[in-house]
LUMRO-599592 format. One line per field, with one value per residue: chain; residue in one letter; z, x, y of N, C-alpha, C in turn. Coordinates in steps of 0.2 Angstrom, whole numbers. Example, Ala and Ser with C-alpha at 12.3 -4.5 7.8 and 13.67 -1.06 7.14 Angstrom:
residues 2
mol = A	A
type = a	s
n.zz = 39	35
n.xx = 66	64
n.yy = -28	-11
ca.zz = 39	36
ca.xx = 62	68
ca.yy = -22	-5
c.zz = 39	39
c.xx = 66	64
c.yy = -16	0
//
This chain:
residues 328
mol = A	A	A	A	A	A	A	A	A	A	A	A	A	A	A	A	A	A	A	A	A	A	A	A	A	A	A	A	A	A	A	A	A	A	A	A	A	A	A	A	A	A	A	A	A	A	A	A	A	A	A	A	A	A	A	A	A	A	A	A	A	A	A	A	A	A	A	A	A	A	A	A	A	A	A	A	A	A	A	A	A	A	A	A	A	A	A	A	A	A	A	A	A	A	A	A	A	A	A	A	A	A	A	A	A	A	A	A	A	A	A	A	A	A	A	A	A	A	A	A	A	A	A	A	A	A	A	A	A	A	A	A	A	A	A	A	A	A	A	A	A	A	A	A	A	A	A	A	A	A	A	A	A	A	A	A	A	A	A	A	A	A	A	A	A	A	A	A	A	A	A	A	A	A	A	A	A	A	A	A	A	A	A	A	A	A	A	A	A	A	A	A	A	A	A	A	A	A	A	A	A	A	A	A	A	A	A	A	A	A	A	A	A	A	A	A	A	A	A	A	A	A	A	A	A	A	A	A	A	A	A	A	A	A	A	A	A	A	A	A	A	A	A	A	A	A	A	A	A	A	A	A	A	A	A	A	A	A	A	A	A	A	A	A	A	A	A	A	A	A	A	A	A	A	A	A	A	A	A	A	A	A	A	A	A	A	A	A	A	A	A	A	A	A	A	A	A	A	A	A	A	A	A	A	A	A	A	A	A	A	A	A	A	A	A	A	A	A	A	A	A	A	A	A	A	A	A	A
type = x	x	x	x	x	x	x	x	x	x	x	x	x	x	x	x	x	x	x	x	x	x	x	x	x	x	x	x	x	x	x	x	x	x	x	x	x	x	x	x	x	x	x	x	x	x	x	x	x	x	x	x	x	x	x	x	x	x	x	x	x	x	x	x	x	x	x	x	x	x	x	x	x	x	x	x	x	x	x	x	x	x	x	x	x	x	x	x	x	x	x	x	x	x	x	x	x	x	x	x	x	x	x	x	x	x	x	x	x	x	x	x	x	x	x	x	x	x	x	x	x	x	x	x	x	x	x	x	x	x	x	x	x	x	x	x	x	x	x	x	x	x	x	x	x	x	x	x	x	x	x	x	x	x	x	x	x	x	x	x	x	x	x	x	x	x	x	x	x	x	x	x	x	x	x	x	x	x	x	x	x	x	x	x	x	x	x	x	x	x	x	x	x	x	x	x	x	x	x	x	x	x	x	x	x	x	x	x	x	x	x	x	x	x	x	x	x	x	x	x	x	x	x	x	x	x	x	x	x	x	x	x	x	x	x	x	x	x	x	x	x	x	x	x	x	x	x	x	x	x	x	x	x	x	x	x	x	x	x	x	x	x	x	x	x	x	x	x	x	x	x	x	x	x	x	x	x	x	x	x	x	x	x	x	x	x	x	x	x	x	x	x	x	x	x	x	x	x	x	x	x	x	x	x	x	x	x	x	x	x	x	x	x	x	x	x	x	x	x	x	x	x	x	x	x	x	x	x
n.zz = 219	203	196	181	169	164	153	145	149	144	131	122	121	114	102	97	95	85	77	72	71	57	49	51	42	30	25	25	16	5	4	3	-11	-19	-17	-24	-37	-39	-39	-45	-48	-35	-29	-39	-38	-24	-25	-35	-26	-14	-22	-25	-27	-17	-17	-4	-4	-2	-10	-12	-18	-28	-18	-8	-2	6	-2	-2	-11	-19	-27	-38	-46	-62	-62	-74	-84	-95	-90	-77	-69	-57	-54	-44	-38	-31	-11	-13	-11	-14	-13	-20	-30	-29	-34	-47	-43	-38	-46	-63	-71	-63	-66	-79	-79	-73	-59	-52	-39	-29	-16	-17	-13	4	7	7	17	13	13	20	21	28	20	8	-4	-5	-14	-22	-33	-48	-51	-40	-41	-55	-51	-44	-50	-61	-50	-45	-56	-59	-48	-45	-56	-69	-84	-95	-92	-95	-88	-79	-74	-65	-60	-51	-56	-66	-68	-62	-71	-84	-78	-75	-90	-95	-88	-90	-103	-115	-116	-109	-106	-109	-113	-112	-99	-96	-84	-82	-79	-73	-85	-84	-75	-68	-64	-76	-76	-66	-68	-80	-84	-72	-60	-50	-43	-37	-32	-27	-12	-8	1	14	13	13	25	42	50	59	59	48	38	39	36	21	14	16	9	-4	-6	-9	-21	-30	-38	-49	-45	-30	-18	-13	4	11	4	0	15	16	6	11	22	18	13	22	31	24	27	29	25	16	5	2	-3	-15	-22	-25	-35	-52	-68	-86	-97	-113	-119	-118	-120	-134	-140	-137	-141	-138	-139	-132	-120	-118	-104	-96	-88	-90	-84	-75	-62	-54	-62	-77	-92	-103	-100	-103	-119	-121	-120	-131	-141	-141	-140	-151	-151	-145	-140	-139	-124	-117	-102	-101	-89	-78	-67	-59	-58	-65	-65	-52	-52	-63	-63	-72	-87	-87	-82	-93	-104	-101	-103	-114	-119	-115	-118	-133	-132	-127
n.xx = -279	-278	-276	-279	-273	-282	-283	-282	-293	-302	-300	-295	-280	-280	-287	-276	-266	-269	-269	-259	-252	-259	-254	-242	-245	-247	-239	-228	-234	-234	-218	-213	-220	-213	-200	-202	-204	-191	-185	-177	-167	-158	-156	-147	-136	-134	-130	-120	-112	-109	-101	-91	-76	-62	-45	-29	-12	2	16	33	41	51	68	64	53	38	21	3	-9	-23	-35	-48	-64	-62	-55	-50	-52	-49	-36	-35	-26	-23	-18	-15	-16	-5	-4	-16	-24	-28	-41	-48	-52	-64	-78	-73	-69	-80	-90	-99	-88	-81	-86	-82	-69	-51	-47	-36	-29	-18	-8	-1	20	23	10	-6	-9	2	21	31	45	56	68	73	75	68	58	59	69	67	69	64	51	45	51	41	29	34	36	23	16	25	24	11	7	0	-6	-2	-8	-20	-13	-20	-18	-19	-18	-3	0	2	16	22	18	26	40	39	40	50	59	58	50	37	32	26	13	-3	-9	-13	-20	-20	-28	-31	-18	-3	11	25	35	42	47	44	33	23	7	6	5	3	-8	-19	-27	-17	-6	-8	-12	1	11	4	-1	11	18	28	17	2	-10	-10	-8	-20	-30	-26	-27	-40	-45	-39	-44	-57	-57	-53	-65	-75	-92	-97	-90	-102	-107	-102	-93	-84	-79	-73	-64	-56	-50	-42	-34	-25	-19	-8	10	16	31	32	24	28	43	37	34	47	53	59	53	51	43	42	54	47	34	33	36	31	21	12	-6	-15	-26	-31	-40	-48	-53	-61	-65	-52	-42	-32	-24	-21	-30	-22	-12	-15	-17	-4	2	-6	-1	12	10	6	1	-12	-29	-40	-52	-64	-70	-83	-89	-79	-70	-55	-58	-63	-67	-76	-83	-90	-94	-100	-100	-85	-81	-88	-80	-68	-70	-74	-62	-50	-55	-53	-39	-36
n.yy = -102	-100	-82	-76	-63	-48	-46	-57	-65	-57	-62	-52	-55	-67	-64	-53	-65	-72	-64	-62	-75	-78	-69	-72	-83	-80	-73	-84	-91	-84	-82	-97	-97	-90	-93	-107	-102	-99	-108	-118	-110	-108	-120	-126	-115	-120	-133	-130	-123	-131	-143	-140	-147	-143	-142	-140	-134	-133	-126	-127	-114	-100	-98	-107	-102	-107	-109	-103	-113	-116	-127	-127	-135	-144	-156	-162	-155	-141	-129	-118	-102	-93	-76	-65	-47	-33	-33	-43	-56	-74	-75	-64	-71	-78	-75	-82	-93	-101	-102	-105	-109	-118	-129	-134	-129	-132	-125	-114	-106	-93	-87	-75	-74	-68	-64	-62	-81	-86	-89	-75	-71	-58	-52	-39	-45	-54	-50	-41	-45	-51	-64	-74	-72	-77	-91	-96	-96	-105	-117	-119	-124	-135	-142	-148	-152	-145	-142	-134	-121	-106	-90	-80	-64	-51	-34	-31	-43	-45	-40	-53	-63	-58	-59	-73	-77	-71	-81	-93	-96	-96	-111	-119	-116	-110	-99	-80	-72	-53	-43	-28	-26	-21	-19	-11	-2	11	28	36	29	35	44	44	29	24	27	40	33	23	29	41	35	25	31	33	16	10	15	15	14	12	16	26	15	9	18	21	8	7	17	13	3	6	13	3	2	7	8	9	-7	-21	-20	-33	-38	-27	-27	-39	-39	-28	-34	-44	-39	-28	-37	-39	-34	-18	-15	-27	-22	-12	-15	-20	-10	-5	-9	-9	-9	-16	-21	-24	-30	-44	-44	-41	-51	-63	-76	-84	-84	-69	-61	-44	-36	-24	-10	7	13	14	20	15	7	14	15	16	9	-3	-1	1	-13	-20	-12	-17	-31	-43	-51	-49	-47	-35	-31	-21	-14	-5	9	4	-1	-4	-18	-28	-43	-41	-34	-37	-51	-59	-56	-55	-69	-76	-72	-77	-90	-93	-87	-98	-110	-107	-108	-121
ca.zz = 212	197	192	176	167	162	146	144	152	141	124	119	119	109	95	94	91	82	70	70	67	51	46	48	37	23	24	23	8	-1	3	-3	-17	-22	-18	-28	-43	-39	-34	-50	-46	-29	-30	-44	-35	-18	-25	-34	-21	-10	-23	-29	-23	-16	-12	-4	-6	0	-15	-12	-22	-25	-11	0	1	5	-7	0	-15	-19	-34	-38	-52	-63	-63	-81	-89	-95	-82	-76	-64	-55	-50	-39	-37	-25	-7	-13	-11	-18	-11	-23	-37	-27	-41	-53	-44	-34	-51	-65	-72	-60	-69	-81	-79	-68	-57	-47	-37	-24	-13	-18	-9	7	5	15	20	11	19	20	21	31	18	2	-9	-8	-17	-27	-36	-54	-52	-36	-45	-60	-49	-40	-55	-61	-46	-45	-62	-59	-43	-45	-61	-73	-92	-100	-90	-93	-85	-77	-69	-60	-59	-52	-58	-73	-67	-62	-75	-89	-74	-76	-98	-97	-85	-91	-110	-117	-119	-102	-104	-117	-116	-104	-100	-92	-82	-78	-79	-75	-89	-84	-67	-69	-65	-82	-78	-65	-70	-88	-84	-66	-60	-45	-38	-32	-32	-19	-6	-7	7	20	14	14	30	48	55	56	59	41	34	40	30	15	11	14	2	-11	-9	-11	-27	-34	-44	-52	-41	-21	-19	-10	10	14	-1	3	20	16	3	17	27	16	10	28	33	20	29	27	20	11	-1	1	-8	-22	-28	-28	-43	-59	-72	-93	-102	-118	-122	-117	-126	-142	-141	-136	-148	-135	-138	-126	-121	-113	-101	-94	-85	-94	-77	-70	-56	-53	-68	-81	-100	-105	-100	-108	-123	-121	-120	-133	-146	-139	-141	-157	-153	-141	-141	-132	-120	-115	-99	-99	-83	-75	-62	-58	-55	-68	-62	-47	-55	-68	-67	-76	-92	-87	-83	-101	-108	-98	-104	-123	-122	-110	-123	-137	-133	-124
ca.xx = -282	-272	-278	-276	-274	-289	-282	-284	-299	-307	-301	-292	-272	-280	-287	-268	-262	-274	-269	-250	-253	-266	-249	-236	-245	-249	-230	-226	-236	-229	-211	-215	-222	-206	-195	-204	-202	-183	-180	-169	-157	-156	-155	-143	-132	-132	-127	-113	-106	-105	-99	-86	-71	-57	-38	-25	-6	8	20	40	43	61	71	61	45	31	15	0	-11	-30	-37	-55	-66	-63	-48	-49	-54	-43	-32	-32	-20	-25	-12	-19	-11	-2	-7	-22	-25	-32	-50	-50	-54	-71	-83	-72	-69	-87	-95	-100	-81	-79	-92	-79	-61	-48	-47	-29	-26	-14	-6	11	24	20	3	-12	-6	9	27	32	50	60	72	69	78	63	53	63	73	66	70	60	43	46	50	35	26	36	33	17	14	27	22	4	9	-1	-5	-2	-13	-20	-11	-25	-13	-22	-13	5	1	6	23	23	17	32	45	42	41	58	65	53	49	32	33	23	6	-7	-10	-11	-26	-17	-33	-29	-9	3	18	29	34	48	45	41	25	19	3	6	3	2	-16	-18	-28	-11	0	-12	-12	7	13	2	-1	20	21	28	13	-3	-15	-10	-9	-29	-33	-23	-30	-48	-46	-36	-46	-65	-55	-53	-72	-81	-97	-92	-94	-107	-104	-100	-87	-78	-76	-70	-56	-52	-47	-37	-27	-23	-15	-1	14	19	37	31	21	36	47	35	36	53	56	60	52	49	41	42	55	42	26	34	40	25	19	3	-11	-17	-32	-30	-46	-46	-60	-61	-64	-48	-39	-27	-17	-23	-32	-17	-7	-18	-14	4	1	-8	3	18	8	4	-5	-17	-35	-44	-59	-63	-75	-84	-90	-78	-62	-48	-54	-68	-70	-77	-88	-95	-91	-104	-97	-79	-82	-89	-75	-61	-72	-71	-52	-46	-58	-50	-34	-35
ca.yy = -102	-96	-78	-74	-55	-47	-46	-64	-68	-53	-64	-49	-57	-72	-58	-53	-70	-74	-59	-64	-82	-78	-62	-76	-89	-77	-72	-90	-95	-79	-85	-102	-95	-83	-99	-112	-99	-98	-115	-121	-107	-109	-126	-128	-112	-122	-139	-129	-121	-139	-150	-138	-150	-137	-145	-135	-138	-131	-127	-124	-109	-98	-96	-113	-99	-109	-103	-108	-113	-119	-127	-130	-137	-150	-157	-166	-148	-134	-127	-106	-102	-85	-73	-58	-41	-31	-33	-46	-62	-79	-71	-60	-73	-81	-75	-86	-102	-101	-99	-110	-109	-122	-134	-135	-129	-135	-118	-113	-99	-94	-79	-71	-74	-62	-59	-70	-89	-90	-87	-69	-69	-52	-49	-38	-50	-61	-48	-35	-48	-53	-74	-77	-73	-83	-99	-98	-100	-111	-121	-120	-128	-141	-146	-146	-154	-141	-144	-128	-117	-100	-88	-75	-59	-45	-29	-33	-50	-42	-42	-57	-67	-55	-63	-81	-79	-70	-85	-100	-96	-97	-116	-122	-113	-111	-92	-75	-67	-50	-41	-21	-27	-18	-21	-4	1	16	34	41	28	36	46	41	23	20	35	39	28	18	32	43	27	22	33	28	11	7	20	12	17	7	20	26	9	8	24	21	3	9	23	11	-3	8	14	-1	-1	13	8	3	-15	-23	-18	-37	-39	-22	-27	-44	-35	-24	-38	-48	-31	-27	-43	-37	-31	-12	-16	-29	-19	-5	-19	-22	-3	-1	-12	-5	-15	-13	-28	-25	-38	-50	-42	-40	-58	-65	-82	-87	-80	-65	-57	-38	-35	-17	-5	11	19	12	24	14	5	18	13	17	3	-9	0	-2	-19	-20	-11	-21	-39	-45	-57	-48	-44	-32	-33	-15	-11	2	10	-2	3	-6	-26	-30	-50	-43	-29	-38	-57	-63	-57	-59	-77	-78	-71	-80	-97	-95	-90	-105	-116	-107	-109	-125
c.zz = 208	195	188	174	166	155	141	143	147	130	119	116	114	103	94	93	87	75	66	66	57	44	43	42	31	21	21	18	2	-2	-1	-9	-21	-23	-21	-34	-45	-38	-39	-48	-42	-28	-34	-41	-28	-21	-27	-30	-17	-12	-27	-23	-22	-10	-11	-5	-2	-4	-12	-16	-22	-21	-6	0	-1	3	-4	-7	-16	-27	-32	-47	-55	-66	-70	-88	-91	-90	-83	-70	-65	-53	-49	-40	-29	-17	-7	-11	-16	-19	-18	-30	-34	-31	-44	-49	-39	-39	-55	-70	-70	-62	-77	-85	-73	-67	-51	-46	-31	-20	-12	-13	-4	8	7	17	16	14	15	23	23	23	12	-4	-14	-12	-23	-34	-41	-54	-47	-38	-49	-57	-45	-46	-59	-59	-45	-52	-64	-54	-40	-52	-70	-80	-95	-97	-95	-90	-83	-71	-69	-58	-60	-55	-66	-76	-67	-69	-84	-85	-77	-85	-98	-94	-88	-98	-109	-118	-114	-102	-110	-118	-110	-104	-94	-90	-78	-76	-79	-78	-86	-78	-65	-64	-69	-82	-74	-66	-77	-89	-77	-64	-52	-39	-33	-29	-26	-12	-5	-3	12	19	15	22	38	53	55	55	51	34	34	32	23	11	12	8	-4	-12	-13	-17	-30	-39	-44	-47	-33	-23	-13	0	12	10	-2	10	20	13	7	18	25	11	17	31	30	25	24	21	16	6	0	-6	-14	-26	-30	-34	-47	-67	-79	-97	-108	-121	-123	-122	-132	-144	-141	-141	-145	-136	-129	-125	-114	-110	-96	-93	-88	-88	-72	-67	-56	-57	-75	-89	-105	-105	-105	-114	-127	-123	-128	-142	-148	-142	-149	-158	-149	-142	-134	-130	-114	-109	-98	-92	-79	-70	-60	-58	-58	-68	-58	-49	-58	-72	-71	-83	-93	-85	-90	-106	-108	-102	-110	-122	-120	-115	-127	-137	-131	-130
c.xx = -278	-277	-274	-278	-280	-290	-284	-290	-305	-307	-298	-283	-273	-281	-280	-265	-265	-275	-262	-250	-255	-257	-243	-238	-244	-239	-226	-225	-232	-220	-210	-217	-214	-199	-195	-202	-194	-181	-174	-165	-157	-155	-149	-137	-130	-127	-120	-107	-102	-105	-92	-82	-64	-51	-35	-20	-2	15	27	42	49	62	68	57	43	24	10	-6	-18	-30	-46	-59	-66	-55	-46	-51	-49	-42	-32	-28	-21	-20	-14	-12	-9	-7	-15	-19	-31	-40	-53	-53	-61	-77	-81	-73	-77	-95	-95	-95	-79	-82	-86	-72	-57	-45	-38	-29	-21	-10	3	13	25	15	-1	-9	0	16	29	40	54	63	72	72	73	57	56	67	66	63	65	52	42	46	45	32	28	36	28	15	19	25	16	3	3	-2	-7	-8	-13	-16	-17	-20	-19	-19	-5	6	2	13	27	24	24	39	45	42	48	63	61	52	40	27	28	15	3	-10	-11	-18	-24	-24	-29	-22	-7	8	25	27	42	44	40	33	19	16	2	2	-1	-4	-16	-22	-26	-7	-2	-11	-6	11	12	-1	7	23	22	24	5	-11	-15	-11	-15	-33	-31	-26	-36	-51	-43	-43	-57	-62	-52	-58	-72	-86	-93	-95	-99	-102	-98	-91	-81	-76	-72	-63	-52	-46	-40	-31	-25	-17	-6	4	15	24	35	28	24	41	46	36	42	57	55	60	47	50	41	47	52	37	28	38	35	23	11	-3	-15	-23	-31	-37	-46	-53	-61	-61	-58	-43	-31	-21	-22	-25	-25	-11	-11	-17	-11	4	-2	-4	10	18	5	-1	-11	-22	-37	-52	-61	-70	-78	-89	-86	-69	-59	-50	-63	-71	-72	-83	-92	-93	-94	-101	-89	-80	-81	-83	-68	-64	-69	-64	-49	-48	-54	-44	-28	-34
c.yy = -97	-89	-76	-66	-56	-48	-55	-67	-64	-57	-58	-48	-62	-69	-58	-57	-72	-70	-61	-68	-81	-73	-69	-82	-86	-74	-80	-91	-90	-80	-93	-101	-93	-91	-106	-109	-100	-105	-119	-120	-109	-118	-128	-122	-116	-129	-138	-128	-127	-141	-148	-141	-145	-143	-141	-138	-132	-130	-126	-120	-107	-100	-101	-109	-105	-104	-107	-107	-118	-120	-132	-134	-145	-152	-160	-159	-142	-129	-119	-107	-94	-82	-64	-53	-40	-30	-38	-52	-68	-76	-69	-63	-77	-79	-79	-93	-103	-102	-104	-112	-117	-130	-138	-137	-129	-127	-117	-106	-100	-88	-80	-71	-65	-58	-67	-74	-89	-85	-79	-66	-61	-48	-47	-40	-52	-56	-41	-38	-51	-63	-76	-77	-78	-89	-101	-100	-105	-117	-124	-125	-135	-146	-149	-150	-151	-142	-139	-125	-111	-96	-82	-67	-51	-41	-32	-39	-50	-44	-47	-62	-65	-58	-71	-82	-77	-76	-90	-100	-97	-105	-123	-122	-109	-101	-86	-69	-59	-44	-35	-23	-23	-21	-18	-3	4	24	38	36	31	43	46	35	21	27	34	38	24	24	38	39	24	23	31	21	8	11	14	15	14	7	24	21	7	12	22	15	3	12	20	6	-1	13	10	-2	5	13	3	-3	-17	-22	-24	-39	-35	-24	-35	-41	-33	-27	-42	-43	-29	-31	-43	-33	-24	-12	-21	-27	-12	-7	-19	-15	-2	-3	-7	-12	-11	-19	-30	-30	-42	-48	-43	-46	-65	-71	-83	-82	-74	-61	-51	-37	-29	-13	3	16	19	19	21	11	8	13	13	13	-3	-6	-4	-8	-23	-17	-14	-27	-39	-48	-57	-44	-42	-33	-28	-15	-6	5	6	3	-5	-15	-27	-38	-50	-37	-29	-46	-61	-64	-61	-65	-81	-77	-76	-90	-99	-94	-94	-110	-115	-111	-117	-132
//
């Protein structure tokens, strides 16, 4: 014969399930209540997410680099073309093409040559040299077959995007939206132009040591916002700024670059987009940029540090909208 506890037999283990059960219904109903309220958005955020169709490709860029490159959205809508900073990657644009951007313009991102999926060539030609920038872009918009994108540049995406207009001209791409850009990258920039947000982090992020290269991209990359990013968002960045070789963000500094020819030559329309708390590429390059370019309007953040589409992309979305429509 089965003896049971006493606790059982006295009706005192069915009382505490009998409290649980009555705990979890009224939990229940209060979650279906709370998710009925929300069920548009959540609804309409989910369907986004899984209907946003995502292709990748493989471009041939200068030198036979392979670029590895994504495009989302809507392929028959005005084209942007993301170009991330130093040691970033495509990741870094997930707010724009994850968002409701993608509902109506034909989205491209992709990681610079040496930086996440795409090839990362040894020798410091492939990154020092002026031309191999340019023909990636180039590439990308020929090989992808592109109608006058956007051009969206992100810090050193700055760089870039002043590279392929001095080899390419103006005559491909309908306008330049330059986000926290660096133009200028000499000496007399740093602390004038360039803060030290990068210039702190540049020893032991380019150092042949990998316990410095830990520290240095911690400390850059939780000095890229005025407020820290959310835990899961900073450790995602972390991860896809780590993956960056040493020497290959050693090479990118050592250029010596002054855009002004390009800015004050400029016919497409520009929109400068700049953090007012930026560290690392100072207010004062968007200026520059700005006294330089004729044709550029400013889009000023205030409370914002170094990477305003990830701080506050509801606006920047909104902004990036109208001037792709503008110019589109």
């Amino acid at each position: 014969m089965t003896r049971w506890p006493a606790r059982i037999l006295t009706g005192r283990r069915t009382k505490f399930r009998s409290e649980n059960f009555n705990a979890s219904v009224a939990l229940f109903q209060r979650s279906r209540q709370h998710l009925l309220q929300r069920k548009p958005a959540i609804i309409a955020a989910a369907i986004r997410k899984w209907s946003i169709k995502m292709k990748i490709h493989t471009v041939v860029g200068g030198g036979r680099v392979k670029l590895h490159v994504r495009e989302w959205g809507n392929a028959d809508g005005p084209t942007v073309l993301f170009i991330h900073g130093w040691s970033q990657n495509h990741l870094c644009w997930r707010k724009q093409y994850e968002s409701e951007l993608a509902d109506t313009y034909h989205l491209v991102a992709f990681d610079l040559r040496g930086h996440g999926m795409s090839e990362a060539p040894e020798a410091r030609e492939h990154y020092t040299e002026p031309q191999p920038w340019a023909d990636d872009i180039a590439a990308i918009i020929d090989q992808l077959g592109l109608k006058h994108p956007v051009l969206v540049g992100w810090s050193y995406g700055g760089f870039v995007i002043c590279d392929y207009i001095r080899a390419y001209g103006q005559d491909a791409i309908a306008g330049i939206n330059f986000v926290s850009a660096a133009v200028t990258l000499s000496r007399a920039a740093f602390g004038a132009l360039i803060g030290p947000g990068f210039l702190n982090h540049v020893p032991g992020a380019t150092a042949d040591d990998l316990p410095s290269n830990i520290q240095a991209i911690r400390a850059f990359v939780h000095g890229c916002t005025a407020r820290p990013l959310p835990p899961d968002d900073y450790a995602i960045a972390l991860c896809w700024n780590i993956v960056v070789s040493a020497k290959i963000r050693a090479a990118l500094v050592t250029r010596v670059i002054d855009s002004e020819d390009i800015l004050s030559t400029l016919a497409r329309p520009v929109l400068m987009t700049h953090g007012l708390s930026d560290t690392v590429i100072l207010p004062a390059m968007g200026h520059q940029i700005l006294e330089q370019c004729r044709a550029s309007t400013a889009s000023w953040y205030p409370e914002t540090g170094h990477a305003p589409f990830l701080e506050n992309p509801l606006r920047f979305n909104r902004e990036l909208a109208e001037f792709a429509r503008k110019v589109a």
